[in-house]
VEXMIKE-187614 format. One record per residue: chain; residue number from 1; x, y, z of N, C-alpha, C, CB in turn; residue in one letter. Coordinates in Angstrom, 3 decimals, padded with zeros to 6 digits, m for minus. Glycine has a CB too. Layout:
<nodes>
{node 'A',NUM,{X,Y,Z},{X,Y,Z},{X,Y,Z},{X,Y,Z},'A'}
...
</nodes>
This chain:
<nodes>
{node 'A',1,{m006.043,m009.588,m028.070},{m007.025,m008.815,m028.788},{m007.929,m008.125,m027.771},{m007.841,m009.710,m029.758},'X'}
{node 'A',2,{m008.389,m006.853,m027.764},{m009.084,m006.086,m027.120},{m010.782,m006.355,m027.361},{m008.554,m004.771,m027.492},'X'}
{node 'A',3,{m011.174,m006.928,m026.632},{m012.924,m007.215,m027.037},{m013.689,m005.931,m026.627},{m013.739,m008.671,m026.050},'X'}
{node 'A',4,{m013.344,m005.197,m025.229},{m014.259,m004.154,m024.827},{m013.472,m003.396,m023.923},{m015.577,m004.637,m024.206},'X'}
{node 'A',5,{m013.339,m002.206,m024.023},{m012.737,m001.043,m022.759},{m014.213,m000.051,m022.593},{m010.979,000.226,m023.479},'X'}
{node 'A',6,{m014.271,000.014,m021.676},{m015.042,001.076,m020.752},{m014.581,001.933,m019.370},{m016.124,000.347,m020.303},'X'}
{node 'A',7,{m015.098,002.882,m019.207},{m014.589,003.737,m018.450},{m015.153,004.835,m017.680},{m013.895,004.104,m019.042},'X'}
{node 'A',8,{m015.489,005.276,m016.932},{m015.804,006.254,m016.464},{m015.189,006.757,m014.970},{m017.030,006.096,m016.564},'X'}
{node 'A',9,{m014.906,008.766,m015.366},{m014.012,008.958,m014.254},{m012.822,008.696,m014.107},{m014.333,008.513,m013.432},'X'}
{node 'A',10,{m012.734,007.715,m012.575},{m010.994,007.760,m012.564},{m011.237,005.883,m012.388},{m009.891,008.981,m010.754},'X'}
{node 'A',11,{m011.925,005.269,m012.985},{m012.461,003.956,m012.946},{m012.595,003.532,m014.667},{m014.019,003.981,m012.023},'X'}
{node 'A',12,{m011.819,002.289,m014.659},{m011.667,001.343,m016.663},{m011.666,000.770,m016.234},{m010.676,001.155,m017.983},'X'}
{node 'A',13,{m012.679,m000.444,m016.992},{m012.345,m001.810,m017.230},{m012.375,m002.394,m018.370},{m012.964,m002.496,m016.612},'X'}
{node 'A',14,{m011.608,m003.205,m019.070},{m011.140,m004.040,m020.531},{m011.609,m005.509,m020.361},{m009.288,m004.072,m020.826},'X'}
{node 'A',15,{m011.812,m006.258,m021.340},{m011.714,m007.526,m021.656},{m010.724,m007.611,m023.011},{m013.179,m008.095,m021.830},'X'}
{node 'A',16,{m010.021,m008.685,m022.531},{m008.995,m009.122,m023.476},{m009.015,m010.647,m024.050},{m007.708,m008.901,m022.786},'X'}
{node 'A',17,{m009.092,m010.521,m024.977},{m008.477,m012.223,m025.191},{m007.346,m012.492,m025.522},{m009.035,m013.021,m026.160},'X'}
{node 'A',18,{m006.632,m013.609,m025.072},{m005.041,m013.119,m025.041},{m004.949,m015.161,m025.663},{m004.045,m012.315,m022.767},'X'}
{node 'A',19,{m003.592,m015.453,m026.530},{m003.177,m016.918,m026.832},{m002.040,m017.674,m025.871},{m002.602,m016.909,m028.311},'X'}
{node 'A',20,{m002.810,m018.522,m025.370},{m001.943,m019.420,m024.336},{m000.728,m019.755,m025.113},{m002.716,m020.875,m023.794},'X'}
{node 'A',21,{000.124,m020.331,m024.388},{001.360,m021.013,m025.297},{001.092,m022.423,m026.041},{002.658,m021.316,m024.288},'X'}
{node 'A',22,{m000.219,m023.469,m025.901},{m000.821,m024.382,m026.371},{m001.845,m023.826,m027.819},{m001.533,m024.973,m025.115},'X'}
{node 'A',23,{m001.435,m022.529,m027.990},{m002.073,m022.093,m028.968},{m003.840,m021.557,m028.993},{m001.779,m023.133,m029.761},'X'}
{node 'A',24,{m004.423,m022.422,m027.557},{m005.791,m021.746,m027.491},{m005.667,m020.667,m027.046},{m006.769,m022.306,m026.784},'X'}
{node 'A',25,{m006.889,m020.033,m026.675},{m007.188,m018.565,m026.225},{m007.861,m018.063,m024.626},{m008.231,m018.104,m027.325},'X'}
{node 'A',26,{m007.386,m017.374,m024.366},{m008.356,m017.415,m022.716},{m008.374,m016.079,m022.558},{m007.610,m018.232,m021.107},'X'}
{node 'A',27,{m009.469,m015.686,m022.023},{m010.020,m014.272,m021.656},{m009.344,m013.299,m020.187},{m011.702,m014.611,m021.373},'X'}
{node 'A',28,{m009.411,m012.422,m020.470},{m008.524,m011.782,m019.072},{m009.425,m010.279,m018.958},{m006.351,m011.440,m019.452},'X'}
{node 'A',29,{m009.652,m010.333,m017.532},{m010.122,m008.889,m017.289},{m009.582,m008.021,m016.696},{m011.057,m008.777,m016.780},'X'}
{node 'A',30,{m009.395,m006.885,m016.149},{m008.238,m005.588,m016.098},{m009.297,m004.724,m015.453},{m007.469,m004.852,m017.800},'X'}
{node 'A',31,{m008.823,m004.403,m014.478},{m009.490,m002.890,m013.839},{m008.764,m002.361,m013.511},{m010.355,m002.716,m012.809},'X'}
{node 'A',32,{m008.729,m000.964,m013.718},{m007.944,000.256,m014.105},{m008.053,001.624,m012.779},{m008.690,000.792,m015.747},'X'}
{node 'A',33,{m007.205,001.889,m012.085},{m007.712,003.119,m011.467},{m006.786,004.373,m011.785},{m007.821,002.900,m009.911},'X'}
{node 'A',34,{m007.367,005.079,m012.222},{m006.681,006.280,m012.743},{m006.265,007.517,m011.628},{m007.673,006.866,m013.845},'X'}
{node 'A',35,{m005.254,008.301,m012.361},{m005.253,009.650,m011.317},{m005.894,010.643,m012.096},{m003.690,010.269,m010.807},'X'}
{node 'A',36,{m005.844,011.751,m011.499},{m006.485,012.688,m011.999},{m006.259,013.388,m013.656},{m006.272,013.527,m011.001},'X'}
{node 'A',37,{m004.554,013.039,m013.594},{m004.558,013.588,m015.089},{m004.433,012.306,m016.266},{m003.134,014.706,m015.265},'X'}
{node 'A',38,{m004.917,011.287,m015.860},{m005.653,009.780,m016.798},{m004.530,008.551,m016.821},{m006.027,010.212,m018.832},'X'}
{node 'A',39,{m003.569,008.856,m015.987},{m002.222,007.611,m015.796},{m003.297,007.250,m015.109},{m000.417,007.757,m014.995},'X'}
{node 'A',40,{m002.782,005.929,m015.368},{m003.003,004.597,m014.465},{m001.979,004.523,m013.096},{m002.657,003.165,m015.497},'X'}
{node 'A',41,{m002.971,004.552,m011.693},{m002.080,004.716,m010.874},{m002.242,002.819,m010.027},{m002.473,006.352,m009.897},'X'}
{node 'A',42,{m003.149,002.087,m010.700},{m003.342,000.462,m010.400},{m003.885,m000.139,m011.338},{m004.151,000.064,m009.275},'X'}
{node 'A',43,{m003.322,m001.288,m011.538},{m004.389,m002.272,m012.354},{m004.294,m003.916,m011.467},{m003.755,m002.448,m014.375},'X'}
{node 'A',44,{m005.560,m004.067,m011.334},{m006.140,m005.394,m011.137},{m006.205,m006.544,m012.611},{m007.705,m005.021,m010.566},'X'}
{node 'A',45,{m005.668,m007.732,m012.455},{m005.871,m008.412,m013.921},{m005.823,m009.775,m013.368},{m004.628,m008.085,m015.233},'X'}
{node 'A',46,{m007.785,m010.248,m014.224},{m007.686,m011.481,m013.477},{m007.889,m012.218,m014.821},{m008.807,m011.770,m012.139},'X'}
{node 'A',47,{m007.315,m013.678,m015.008},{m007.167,m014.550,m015.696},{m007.786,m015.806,m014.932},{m005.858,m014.549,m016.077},'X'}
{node 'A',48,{m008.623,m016.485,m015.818},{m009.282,m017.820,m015.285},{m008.502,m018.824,m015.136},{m010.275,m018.336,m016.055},'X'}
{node 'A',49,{m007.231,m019.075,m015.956},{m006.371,m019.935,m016.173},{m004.988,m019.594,m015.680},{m006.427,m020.187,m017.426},'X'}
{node 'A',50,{m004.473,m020.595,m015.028},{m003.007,m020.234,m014.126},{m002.093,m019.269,m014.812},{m002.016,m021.616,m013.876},'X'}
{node 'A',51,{m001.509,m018.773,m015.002},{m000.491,m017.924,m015.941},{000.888,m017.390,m014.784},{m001.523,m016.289,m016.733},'X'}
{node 'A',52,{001.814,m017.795,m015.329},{003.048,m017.086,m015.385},{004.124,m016.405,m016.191},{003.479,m017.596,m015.025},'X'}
{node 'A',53,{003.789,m014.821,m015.180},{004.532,m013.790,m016.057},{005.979,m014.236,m015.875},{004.291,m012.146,m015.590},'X'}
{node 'A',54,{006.060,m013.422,m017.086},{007.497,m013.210,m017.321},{008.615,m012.519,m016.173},{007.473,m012.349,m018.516},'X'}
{node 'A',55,{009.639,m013.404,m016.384},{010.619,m013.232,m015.216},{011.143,m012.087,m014.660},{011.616,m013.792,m015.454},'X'}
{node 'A',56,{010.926,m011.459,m016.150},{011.678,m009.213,m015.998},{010.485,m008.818,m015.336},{011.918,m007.756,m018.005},'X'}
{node 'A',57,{008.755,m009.251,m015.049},{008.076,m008.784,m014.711},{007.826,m009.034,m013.350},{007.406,m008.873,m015.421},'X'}
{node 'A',58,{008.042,m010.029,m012.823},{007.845,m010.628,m011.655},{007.723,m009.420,m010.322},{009.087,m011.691,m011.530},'X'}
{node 'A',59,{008.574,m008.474,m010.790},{008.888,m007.769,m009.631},{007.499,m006.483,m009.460},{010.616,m007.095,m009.872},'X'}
{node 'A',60,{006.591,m006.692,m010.626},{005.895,m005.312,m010.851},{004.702,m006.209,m010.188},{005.731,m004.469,m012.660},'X'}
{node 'A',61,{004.623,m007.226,m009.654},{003.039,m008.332,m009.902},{002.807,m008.194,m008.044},{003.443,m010.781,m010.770},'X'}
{node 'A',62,{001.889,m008.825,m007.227},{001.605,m009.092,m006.214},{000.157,m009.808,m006.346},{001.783,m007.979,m005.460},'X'}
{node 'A',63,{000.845,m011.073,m006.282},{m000.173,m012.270,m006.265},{m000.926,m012.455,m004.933},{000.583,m013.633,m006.559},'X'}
{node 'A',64,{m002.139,m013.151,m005.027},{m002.964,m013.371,m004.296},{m003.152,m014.693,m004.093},{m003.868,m012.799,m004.602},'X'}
</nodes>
């Protein structure tokens, strides 16, 4: 679920609340850097709680 997007320029940031697989809920934040004609040319996405993506995705991620 989308709680808040904001934006300005070539700079977004979102809050999300997203459902664990235990059925609770945990919050995730997203920063966005855009190009000039409004694609997203990065996103930053931080989660408080450990998470692992999905296996088809693995290759798009660079963990820290």
């Amino acid at each position: 679920m989308i709680v808040q997007i904001v934006g300005e320029g070539q700079h977004a940031s979102s809050w999300i609340e997203s459902t664990n697989a235990d059925g609770g809920t945990q919050p995730g934040l997203c920063y966005f850097e855009l190009q000039d004609d409004g694609t997203i040319s990065r996103i930053a996405d931080f989660r408080p709680d450990p998470y692992e993506l999905p296996a088809q995705r693995a290759h798009l991620v660079e963990r820290y």
